[in-house]
N, C-alpha and C positions, 0 to 999 in steps of 0.2 A: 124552633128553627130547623129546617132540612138542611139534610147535609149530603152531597153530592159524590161519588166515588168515580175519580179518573184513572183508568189502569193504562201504564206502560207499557210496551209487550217487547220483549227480542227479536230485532230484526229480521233475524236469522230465520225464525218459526213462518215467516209469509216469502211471498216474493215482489208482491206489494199491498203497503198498508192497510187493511180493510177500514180502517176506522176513518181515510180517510176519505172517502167517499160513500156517497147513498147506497149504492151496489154492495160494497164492498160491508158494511153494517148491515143491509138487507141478508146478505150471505152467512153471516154470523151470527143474526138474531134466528133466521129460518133453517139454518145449520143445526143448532142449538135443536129448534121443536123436532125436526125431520130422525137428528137421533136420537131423541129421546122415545120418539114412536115407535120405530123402527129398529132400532140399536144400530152398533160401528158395522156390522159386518154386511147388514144388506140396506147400507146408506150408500146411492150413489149419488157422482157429481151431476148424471145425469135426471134424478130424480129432484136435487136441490135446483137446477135448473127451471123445470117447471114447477116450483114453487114460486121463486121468483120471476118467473116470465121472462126469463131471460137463456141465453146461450150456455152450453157445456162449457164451451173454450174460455167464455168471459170469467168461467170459475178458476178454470187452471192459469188467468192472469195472478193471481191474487197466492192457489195453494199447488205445490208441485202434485201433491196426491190428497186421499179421505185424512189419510193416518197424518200428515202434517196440520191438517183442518182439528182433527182431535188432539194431539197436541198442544197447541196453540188453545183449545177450548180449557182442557184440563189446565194447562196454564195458567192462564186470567182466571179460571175458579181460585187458583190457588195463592195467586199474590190479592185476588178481592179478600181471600178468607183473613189473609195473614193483617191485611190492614181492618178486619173485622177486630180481628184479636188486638192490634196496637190502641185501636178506638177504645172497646168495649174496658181494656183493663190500664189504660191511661192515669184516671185515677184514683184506681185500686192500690191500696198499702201493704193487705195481707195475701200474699203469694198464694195461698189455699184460695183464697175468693176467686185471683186471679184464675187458679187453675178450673175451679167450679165454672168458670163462666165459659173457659175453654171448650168443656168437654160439653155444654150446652150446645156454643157453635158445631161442633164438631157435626151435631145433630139438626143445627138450621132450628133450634129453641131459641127462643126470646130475640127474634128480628123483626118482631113487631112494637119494642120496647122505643118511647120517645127517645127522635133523635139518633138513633140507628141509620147511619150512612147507605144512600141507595145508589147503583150505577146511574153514571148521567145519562146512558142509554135503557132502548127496554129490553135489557136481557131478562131473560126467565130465570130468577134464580134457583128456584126448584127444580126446572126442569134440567137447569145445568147440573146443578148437584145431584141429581137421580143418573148422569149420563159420568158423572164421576163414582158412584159406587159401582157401577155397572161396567163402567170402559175405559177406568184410568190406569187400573194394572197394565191393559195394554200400549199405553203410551210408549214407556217403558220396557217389557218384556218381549224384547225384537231382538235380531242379530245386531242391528245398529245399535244398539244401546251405548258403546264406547263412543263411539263416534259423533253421536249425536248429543251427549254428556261433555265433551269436551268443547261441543256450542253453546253450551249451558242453556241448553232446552228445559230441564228438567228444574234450575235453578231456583225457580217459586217453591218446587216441592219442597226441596233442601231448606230453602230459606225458611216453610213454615213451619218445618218439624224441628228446622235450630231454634228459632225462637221459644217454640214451647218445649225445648228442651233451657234454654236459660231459666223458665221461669220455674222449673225443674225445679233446679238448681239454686234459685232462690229460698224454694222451699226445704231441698235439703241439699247445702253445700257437698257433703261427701256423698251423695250419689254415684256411683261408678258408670252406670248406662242410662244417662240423660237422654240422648240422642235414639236408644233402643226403644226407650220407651214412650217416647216422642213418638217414633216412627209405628210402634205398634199400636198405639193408643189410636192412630187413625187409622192404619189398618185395619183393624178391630171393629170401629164404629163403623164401617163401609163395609165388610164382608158378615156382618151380625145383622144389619140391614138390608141385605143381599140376602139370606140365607132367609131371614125373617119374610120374605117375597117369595122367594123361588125354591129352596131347600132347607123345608121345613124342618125335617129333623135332623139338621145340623145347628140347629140353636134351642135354645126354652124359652121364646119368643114370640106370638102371634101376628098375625095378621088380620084384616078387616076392619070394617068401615066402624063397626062399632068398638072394640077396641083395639084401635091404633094410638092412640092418645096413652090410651093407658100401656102399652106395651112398650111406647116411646120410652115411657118413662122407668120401665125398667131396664130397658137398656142403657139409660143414661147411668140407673143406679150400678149396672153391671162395671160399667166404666169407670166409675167411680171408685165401685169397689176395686179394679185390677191397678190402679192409677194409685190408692194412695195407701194400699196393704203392699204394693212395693216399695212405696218412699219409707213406708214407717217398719220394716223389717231391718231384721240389727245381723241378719244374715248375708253376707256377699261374699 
C-alpha cells in the first residue's frame, strides 16, 4: 500500500497559496531544484522566472521576497520529516528503536523501506534536504528572527525537535536537556554533512562517490554515539 503525505503550511510564510495552483506548485517544485544548484544567495526570483516560463512579478504574487520562499521551503521539510518520525515509529514499543530510527531519518536512511509515506506532489526530497543542511540556519539567523517567531514561522522546527525530545524522554525520564539535545542531534547531522562536502577538516568524515555510503554510516554511528552516551551518563 502507498501512502501519500499532505503538508499544511502557515499562512503567514506565502501571500498566496502555492499549493493551490499549477504556478504556484511549478514555483515550489522549480524553487526547490534552482536552490539547490545554485544555493540561497545567488537564487533570484528573476532566474526562477525563466525556469518556469513565466513573469518575475507572478513570483512576488505568491512570496514577498527569496528568503520567505526559503522559509516556507525549510518549513514543509520540517513538518514532512516530523510526520516521517510519527509514521516510521508509530508502532515501535522500545523508545531506543524509536530513537535508532530517528537518527536514520535525520540522515534520509531507510525511505526506501515498504510503505514509507511520499509527498502527493514531486518534491525532490533530496534536493530539499541538501538545501536544508546548507540554508536552513539561515531562515532563522536574521534581524527579524523575533518577529517572525512570534508568526510561528519557525514552528515545524520547534515542533520536531519537541517531539524527539519526548521520546528523549521516554527513554530516560530524568533527563534534564531533552529539548538541547533534540536540537543538537540535528544540528550536528546537518553541519557534519556539510563539513563532510565542503570543510573537510572540520570532521573525520569523507567524501566521494565510492565511499559515501560507507561514511554515511559513520556518521550515523557518530550520532548515535553523542545521543545515547548522554542519556546513559549518571553525570548532570
Amino acid at each position: 500500500m502507498e501512502y501519500k503525505v499532505l503538508v499544511r503550511m502557515n499562512e503567514k510564510l506565502f501571500l498566496r497559496d502555492p499549493e493551490n495552483s499549477e504556478l504556484g506548485r511549478r514555483i515550489i517544485q522549480q524553487g526547490i531544484q534552482l536552490m539547490a544548484e545554485v544555493g540561497f544567495e545567488d537564487t533570484t526570483f528573476r532566474k526562477l522566472a525563466d525556469r518556469i516560463n513565466s513573469k518575475e512579478a507572478s513570483i512576488y504574487r505568491y512570496f514577498e521576497n527569496k528568503h520567505r520562499l526559503l522559509v516556507y521551503l525549510v518549513a514543509w521539510y520540517w513538518q514532512w520529516l516530523e510526520y516521517q518520525v510519527v509514521f516510521q515509529t508509530n508502532n515501535l514499543i522500545d523508545p531506543r528503536e524509536k530513537l535508532e530510527r530517528i537518527l536514520k531519518l535525520l540522515l534520509l536512511k531507510d525511505l526506501t523501506r515498504p510503505n514509507v509515506p511520499t509527498p502527493t506532489d514531486d518534491t525532490n526530497i533530496l534536493a530539499l534536504h541538501s538545501i536544508v543542511i546548507r540554508e536552513a540556519s539561515k531562515a532563522y539567523l536574521t534581524h527579524h528572527v523575533t518577529e517572525h517567531n512570534k508568526q510561528q514561522l519557525f514552528k515545524p522546527h520547534k515542533d520536531f525537535c519537541g517531539r524527539v525530545a519526548d521520546i528523549i524522554l521516554e527513554y530516560r525520564p530524568d533527563y534534564p536537556y531533552a529539548r538541547s539535545l533534540a536540537s543538537s542531534l540535528l544540528e550536528t547531522a546537518h553541519h557534519q554533512a556539510f563539513f563532510m562536502q565542503y570543510l573537510p577538516s572540520l570532521t573525520d568524515f569523507g567524501t566521494g562517490p565510492d565511499n559515501q555510503s560507507n561514511e554515511e554510516d559513520r556518521l550515523l554511528n557518530f550520532l548515535r554515539h553523542l545521543l545515547f552516551s548522554s542519556l546513559e551518563t549518571t553525570n548532570f
